[in-house]
Steps between C-alpha positions, in 0.01 A plus 500: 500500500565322159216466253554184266207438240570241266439645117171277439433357835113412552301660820128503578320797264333672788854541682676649223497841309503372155266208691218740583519725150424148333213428707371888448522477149319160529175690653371438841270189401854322416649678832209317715562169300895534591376534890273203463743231365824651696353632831724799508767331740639768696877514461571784758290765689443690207380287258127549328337206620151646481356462127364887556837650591672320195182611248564860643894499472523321165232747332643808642867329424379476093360836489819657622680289258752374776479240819681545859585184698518599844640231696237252386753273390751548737583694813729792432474482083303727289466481128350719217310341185404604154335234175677441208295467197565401146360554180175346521375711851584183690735526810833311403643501875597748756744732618619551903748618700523391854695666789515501867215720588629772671744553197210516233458812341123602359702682210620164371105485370557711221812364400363147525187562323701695191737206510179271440394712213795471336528161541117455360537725225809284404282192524247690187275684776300763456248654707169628396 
Protein backbone atom coordinates (compact mmCIF):
# COMPACT_ATOMS: atom_id res chain seq x y z
CA UNK A 1 0.00 0.00 0.00
CA UNK A 2 1.16 3.62 -0.85
CA UNK A 3 0.15 6.46 1.42
CA UNK A 4 0.02 9.89 -0.59
CA UNK A 5 -1.14 13.00 1.58
CA UNK A 6 -0.87 16.10 -0.13
CA UNK A 7 1.28 18.75 2.22
CA UNK A 8 -1.93 21.05 3.02
CA UNK A 9 -4.74 19.07 1.66
CA UNK A 10 -8.19 19.87 3.51
CA UNK A 11 -10.30 16.79 5.20
CA UNK A 12 -13.30 16.88 7.53
CA UNK A 13 -11.92 17.79 11.39
CA UNK A 14 -13.59 14.86 13.01
CA UNK A 15 -11.73 12.38 10.48
CA UNK A 16 -8.39 13.62 11.02
CA UNK A 17 -5.73 13.56 13.88
CA UNK A 18 -4.73 17.10 13.81
CA UNK A 19 -8.82 17.42 12.87
CA UNK A 20 -9.98 16.12 16.25
CA UNK A 21 -7.01 17.92 18.54
CA UNK A 22 -8.57 21.22 16.99
CA UNK A 23 -11.96 20.43 17.92
CA UNK A 24 -10.63 19.22 21.62
CA UNK A 25 -8.92 22.26 22.17
CA UNK A 26 -12.11 24.06 20.94
CA UNK A 27 -14.16 22.51 24.08
CA UNK A 28 -17.02 20.20 23.68
CA UNK A 29 -19.80 23.06 23.29
CA UNK A 30 -17.79 23.91 19.88
CA UNK A 31 -17.40 19.91 19.31
CA UNK A 32 -21.45 19.60 19.47
CA UNK A 33 -21.76 22.80 17.22
CA UNK A 34 -19.21 21.04 14.58
CA UNK A 35 -21.78 17.84 14.71
CA UNK A 36 -24.76 20.09 14.24
CA UNK A 37 -23.77 22.05 11.06
CA UNK A 38 -21.62 18.97 9.46
CA UNK A 39 -23.56 15.83 10.56
CA UNK A 40 -20.46 13.82 11.13
CA UNK A 41 -20.59 12.08 7.57
CA UNK A 42 -19.14 8.81 8.03
CA UNK A 43 -16.21 8.28 5.69
CA UNK A 44 -15.46 4.55 6.58
CA UNK A 45 -16.50 2.09 9.38
CA UNK A 46 -14.52 3.75 11.80
CA UNK A 47 -15.31 7.09 11.71
CA UNK A 48 -16.89 9.08 14.98
CA UNK A 49 -20.14 9.85 13.73
CA UNK A 50 -21.77 10.02 17.14
CA UNK A 51 -21.22 13.66 18.75
CA UNK A 52 -20.45 11.56 22.23
CA UNK A 53 -17.71 9.35 20.80
CA UNK A 54 -15.97 12.46 19.13
CA UNK A 55 -16.45 14.70 22.65
CA UNK A 56 -14.82 11.59 24.39
CA UNK A 57 -11.89 11.00 21.80
CA UNK A 58 -11.05 14.66 21.21
CA UNK A 59 -10.87 15.43 25.14
CA UNK A 60 -8.95 12.41 26.00
CA UNK A 61 -6.86 13.13 22.52
CA UNK A 62 -5.90 16.94 24.15
CA UNK A 63 -5.10 15.67 27.46
CA UNK A 64 -2.61 13.20 26.13
CA UNK A 65 -1.27 15.91 24.02
CA UNK A 66 -1.45 13.67 20.78
CA UNK A 67 -4.46 12.30 18.33
CA UNK A 68 -4.66 8.68 16.56
CA UNK A 69 -6.63 8.38 13.29
CA UNK A 70 -7.63 4.95 13.03
CA UNK A 71 -8.96 4.33 9.73
CA UNK A 72 -11.57 7.06 10.04
CA UNK A 73 -10.42 8.59 7.02
CA UNK A 74 -9.52 5.83 5.10
CA UNK A 75 -9.42 2.06 5.13
CA UNK A 76 -5.96 0.71 5.80
CA UNK A 77 -4.25 4.38 6.86
CA UNK A 78 -3.47 5.45 10.29
CA UNK A 79 -2.04 8.76 11.29
CA UNK A 80 -0.62 10.38 14.51
CA UNK A 81 -1.28 14.22 15.45
CA UNK A 82 0.22 16.83 17.66
CA UNK A 83 -0.78 21.23 17.69
CA UNK A 84 1.57 23.62 16.80
CA UNK A 85 1.39 26.77 18.68
CA UNK A 86 3.03 30.11 18.41
CA UNK A 87 3.84 32.83 20.51
CA UNK A 88 0.63 34.10 21.57
CA UNK A 89 -0.84 30.35 23.03
CA UNK A 90 -2.79 30.13 19.79
CA UNK A 91 -2.46 26.90 17.64
CA UNK A 92 -0.61 27.95 14.31
CA UNK A 93 -1.38 24.49 12.44
CA UNK A 94 -0.63 20.90 12.91
CA UNK A 95 1.74 18.25 12.60
CA UNK A 96 0.92 14.35 11.18
CA UNK A 97 2.35 11.55 9.85
CA UNK A 98 0.26 9.06 8.08
CA UNK A 99 1.13 5.40 7.23
CA UNK A 100 -0.51 2.26 6.24
CA UNK A 101 -1.83 1.02 9.48
CA UNK A 102 -0.31 -2.03 10.10
CA UNK A 103 3.14 -0.24 9.57
CA UNK A 104 2.43 2.54 12.28
CA UNK A 105 4.51 2.43 15.13
CA UNK A 106 3.03 3.91 18.72
CA UNK A 107 6.79 5.03 19.33
CA UNK A 108 6.52 7.53 16.50
CA UNK A 109 4.25 9.52 19.36
CA UNK A 110 7.08 10.72 21.14
CA UNK A 111 9.07 11.59 18.32
CA UNK A 112 6.15 13.40 16.72
CA UNK A 113 5.09 15.25 19.68
CA UNK A 114 9.01 16.48 20.44
CA UNK A 115 9.13 17.35 16.77
CA UNK A 116 5.94 19.65 17.47
CA UNK A 117 7.66 21.25 20.36
CA UNK A 118 10.39 22.17 18.58
CA UNK A 119 8.64 23.43 15.92
CA UNK A 120 6.34 25.63 18.52
CA UNK A 121 9.08 26.77 20.51
CA UNK A 122 10.62 28.00 17.16
CA UNK A 123 7.37 29.78 16.41
CA UNK A 124 8.04 32.01 20.20
CA UNK A 125 6.08 29.24 22.33
CA UNK A 126 6.23 28.73 25.63
CA UNK A 127 4.25 26.74 27.89
CA UNK A 128 3.06 27.68 31.26
Amino acid sequence: MHVNQIVGSRAPLHVTAVGKLMLGLAGEDEIENYARRTNLPAYTRNTLSSVNKLEDACMTDIRQGYSLDNEEAEIGVGCIGVLLFEKSGNVSAGLSISAPIERRKNEWIGELRKAGEEISRHLGYRPG
